[in-house]
C-alpha positions as CSV (number, residue, x, y, z in Angstrom):
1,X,95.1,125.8,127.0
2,X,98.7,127.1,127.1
3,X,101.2,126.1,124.3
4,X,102.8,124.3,126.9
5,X,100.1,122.0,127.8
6,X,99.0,121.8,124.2
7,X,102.2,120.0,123.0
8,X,102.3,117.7,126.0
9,X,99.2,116.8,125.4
10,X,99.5,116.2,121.3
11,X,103.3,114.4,122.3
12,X,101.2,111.8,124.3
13,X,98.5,111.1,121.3
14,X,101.3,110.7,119.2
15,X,102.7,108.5,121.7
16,X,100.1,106.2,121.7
17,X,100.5,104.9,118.6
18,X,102.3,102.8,116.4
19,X,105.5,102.0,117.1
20,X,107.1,103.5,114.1
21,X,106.0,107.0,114.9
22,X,106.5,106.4,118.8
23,X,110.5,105.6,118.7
24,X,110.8,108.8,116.7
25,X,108.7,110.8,118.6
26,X,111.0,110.0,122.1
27,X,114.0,110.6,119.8
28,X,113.1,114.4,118.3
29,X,110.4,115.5,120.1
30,X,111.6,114.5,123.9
31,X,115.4,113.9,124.1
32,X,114.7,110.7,125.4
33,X,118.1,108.2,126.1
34,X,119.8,106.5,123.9
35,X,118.6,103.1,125.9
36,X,115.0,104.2,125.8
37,X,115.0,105.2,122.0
38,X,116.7,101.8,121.3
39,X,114.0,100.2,123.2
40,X,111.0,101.3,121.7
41,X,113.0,101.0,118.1
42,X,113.2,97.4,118.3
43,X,109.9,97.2,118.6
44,X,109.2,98.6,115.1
45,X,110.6,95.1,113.3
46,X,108.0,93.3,115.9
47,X,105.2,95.6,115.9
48,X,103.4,97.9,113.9
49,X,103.6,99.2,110.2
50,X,107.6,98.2,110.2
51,X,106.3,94.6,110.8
52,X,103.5,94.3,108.4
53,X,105.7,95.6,105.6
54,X,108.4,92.9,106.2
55,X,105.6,90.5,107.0
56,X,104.3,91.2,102.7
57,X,107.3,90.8,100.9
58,X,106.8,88.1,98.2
59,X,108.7,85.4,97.7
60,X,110.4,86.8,94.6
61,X,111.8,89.8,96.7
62,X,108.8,92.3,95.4
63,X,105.9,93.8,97.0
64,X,102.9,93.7,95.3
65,X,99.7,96.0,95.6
66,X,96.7,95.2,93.7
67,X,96.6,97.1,89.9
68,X,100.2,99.3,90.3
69,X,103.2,97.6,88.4
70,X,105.1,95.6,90.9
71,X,108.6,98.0,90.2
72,X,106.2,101.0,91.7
73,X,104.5,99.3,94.6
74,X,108.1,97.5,95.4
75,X,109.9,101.3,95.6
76,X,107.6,103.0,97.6
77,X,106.9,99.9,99.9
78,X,110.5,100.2,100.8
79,X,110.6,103.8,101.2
80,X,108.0,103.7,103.6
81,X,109.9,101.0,105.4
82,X,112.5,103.6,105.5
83,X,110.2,106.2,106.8
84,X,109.5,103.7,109.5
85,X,113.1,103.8,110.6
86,X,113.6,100.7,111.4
87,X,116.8,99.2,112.4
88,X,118.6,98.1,109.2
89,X,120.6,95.7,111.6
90,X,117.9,93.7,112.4
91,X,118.1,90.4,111.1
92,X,114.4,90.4,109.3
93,X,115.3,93.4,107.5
94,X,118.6,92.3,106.4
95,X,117.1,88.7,104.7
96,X,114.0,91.3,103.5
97,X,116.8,92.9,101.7
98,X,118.9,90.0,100.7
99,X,115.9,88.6,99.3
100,X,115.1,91.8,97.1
101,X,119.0,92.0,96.2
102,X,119.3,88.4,94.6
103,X,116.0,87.7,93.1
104,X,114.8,91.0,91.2
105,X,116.6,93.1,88.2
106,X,115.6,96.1,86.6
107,X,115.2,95.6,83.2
108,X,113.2,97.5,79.9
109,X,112.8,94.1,77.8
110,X,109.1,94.9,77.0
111,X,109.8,98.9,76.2
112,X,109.2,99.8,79.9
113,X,111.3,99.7,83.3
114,X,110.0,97.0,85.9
115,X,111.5,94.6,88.6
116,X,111.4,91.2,87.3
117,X,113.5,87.8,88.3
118,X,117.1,87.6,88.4
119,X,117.7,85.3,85.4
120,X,115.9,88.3,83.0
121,X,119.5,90.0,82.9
122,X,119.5,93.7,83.8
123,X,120.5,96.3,86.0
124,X,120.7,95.1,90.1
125,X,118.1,96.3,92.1
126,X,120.1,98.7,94.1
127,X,121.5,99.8,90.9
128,X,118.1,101.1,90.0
129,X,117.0,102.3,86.4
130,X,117.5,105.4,84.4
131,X,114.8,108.1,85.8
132,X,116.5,109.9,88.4
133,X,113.3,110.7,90.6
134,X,113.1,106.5,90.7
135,X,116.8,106.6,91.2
136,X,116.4,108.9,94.0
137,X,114.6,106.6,95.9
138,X,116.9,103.4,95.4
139,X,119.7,104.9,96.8
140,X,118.2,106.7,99.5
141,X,116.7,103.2,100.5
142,X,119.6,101.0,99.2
143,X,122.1,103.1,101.2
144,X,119.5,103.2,104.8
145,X,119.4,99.6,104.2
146,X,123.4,98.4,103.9
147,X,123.2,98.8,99.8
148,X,124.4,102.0,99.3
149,X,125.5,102.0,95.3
150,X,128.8,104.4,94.3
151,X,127.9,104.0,90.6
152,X,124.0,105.2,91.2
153,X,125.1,108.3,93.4
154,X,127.9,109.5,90.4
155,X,125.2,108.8,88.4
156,X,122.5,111.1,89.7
157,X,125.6,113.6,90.8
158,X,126.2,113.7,86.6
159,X,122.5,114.4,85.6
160,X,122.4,117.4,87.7
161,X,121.2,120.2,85.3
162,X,122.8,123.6,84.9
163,X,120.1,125.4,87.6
164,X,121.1,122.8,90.4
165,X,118.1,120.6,90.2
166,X,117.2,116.9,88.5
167,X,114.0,116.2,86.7
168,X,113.1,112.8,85.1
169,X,112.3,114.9,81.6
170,X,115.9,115.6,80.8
171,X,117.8,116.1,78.4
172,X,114.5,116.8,76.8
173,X,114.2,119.9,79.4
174,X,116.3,121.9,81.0
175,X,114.3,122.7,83.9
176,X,114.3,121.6,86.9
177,X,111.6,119.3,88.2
178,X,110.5,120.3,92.8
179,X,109.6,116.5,92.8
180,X,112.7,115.3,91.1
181,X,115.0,117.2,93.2
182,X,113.5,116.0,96.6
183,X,114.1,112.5,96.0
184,X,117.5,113.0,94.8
185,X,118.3,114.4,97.6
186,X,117.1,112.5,100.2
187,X,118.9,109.3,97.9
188,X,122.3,111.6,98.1
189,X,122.1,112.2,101.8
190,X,121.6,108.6,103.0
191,X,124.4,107.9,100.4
192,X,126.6,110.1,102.6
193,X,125.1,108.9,105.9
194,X,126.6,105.2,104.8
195,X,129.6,105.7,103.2
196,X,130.7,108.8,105.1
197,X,132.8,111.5,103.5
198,X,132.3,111.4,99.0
199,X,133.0,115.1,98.3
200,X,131.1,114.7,94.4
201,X,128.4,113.6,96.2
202,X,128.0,116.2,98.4
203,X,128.4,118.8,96.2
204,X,125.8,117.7,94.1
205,X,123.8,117.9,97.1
206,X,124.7,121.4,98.7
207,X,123.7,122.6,94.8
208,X,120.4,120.7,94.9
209,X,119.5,122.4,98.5
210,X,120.6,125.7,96.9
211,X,118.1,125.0,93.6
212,X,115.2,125.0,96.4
213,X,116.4,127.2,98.6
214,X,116.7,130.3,95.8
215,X,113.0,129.8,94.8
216,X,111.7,129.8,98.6
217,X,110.9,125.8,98.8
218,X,108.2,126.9,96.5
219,X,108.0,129.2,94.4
220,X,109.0,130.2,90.6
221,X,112.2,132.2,90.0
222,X,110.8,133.9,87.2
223,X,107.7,134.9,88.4
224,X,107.7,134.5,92.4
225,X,104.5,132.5,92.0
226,X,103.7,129.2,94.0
227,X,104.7,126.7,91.8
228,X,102.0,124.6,92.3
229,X,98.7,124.4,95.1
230,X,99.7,120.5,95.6
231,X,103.2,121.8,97.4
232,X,100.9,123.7,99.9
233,X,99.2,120.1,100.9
234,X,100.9,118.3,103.2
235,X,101.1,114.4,102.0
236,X,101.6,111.0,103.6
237,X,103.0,108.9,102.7
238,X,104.7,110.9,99.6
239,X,105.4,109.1,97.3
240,X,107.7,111.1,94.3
241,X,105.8,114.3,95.4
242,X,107.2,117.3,96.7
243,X,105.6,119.4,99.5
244,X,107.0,122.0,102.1
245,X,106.8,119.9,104.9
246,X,109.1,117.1,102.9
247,X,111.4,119.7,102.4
248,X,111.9,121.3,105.5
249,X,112.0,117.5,107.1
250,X,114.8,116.8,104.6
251,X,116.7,119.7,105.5
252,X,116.0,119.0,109.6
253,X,117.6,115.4,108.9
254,X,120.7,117.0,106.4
255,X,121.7,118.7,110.1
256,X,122.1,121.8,108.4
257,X,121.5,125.6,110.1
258,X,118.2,126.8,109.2
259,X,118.0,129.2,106.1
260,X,116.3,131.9,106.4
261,X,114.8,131.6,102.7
262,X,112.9,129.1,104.3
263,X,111.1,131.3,106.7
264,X,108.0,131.3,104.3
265,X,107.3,127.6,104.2
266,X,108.0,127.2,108.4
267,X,104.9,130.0,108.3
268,X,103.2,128.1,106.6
269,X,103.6,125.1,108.4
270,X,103.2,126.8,111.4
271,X,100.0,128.0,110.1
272,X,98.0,124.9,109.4
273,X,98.5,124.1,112.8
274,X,94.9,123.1,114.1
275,X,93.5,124.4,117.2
276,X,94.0,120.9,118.8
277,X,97.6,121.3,118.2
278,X,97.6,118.7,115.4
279,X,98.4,118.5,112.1
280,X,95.9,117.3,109.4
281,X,96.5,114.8,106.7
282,X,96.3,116.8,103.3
283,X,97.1,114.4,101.0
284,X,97.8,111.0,100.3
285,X,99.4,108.8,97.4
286,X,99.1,105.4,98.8
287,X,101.6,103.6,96.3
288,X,102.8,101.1,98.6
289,X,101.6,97.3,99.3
290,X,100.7,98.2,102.8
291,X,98.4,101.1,103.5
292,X,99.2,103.9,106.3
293,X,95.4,104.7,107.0
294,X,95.6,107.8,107.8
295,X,92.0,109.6,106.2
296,X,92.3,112.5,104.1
297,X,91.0,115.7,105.9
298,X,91.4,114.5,109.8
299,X,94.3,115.1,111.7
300,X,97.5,113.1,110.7
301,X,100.0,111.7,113.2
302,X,102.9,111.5,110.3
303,X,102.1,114.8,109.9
304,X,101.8,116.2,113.1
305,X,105.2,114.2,114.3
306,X,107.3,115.8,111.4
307,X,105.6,119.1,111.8
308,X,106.6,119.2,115.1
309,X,110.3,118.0,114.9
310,X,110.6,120.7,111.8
311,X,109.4,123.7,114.4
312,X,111.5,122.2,116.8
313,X,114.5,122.3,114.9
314,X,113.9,125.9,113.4
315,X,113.6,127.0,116.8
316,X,109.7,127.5,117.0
């Protein structure tokens, strides 16, 4: 089968699907117009994984899954929702987020961070806590979803260490954490997106992308060793993990020109292509209240979509 043929064909599985990965897939993968994109995005609030998450919110503002602490399954419930890239506009989101805003605080009362109700005192929930790999994630979903916090993005932009990264250990280390910095800067860039030009904030960014970008997406800058097998895997959802393939999508949605220090990773990408011309699901860290189902080991629609739209954009 041609290349050609191959990608038509894997464009229309991906296609058929939900309607999350559907409106995205017409938007990077086939320069569809804008009145077609906007059609099959409303659908996402209707239909879908975008619909069941707005569809579980409790009636305290959380998200709950069974056995994870209700501050973790409420973060990574709304940064799938994010993910899905649903309109923040619609009028569902907007009470979903209303909902979250005046009925939970973050708060430490019992020696730990958690959401809790509003009458416990504490920080608001798109204020967020203290760990900046947490933090990372409020803003990025506070600011995609009308909330974006000033105070939070100084806040990470100060606890940037001296090497350009963010980790969750400092000031107890010095060092740079991969999974710290990617979800600072994906909390930094939709900060931008909503407020439009902060030039602190964007520094702290451009110094973040340079902190990845110096050790190859992935490897040590002592050494030149992979830092880690796991960043080889390619996850969904991810959770507060880094990978290649959430890197190079982060730096496909920052706009930016392709780097050619990123060369390695794209290979690598390119490389677990399967010889259907899909993408398989590496690894998973279900977190959230509602569950992708995607199975570990067969080929992965997330994946494949944001494989695709990274190639695309580097020019493969």
């Amino acid at each position: 089968m041609r290349e050609g043929d191959r990608s038509a064909e894997v464009i229309e599985w991906l296609l058929d699907s939900d309607p999350a990965i559907r409106w995205q897939v017409v938007r990077d993968l086939r320069d569809a117009s804008p009145a077609e994109i906007a059609g099959e995005r409303a659908r996402v609030v209707r239909e879908g994984l975008g619909a069941e998450i707005l569809a579980r919110q409790e009636a305290d503002g959380s998200w709950r899954r069974e056995g994870a602490p209700k501050w973790l399954s409420t973060l990574f419930t709304l940064q799938l929702l994010r993910a899905t890239g649903v309109d923040p506009g619609e009028s569902a989101v907007q009470a979903a987020m209303t909902r979250a805003e005046s009925s939970l605080r973050w708060n430490d009362n019992d020696g730990g961070w958690d959401v809790r109700p509003a009458e416990t005192g504490g920080n608001g929930f798109f204020e967020g806590e203290e760990e900046p790999c947490i933090n990372g994630g409020v803003l990025a979903f506070g600011s995609y979803f009308g909330h974006p916090e000033e105070g939070l993005a100084r806040r990470l932009a100060s606890e940037q260490l001296e090497d350009g990264g963010w980790n969750c250990e400092a000031p107890g280390s010095k060092r740079s954490s991969f999974h710290t910095t990617i979800c600072v800067l994906e909390g930094l860039l939709e900060y931008e997106r909503a407020v439009g030009e902060a030039p602190e904030v964007a520094a702290a960014r451009r110094r973040g992308e340079e902190y990845l970008l110096k050790r190859g997406l992935m490897r040590r800058l002592s050494t030149g060793e992979v830092v880690s097998a796991e960043f080889l895997e390619l996850a969904f959802p991810p959770g507060y993990h880094y990978d290649v393939l959430r890197a190079l999508d982060y730096f496909r949605a920052a706009e930016g020109e392709p780097d050619v220090r990123m060369q390695e990773s794209v290979g690598l990408i390119e490389s677990r292509r399967g010889a259907d011309g899909r993408w398989a699901l590496d690894r998973s860290y279900e977190t959230a209240a509602v569950v992708v189902g995607e199975r570990v080991g067969e080929p992965s629609r997330w994946n494949t979509l944001r494989a695709m739209r990274v190639l695309r954009w580097w020019g493969r």
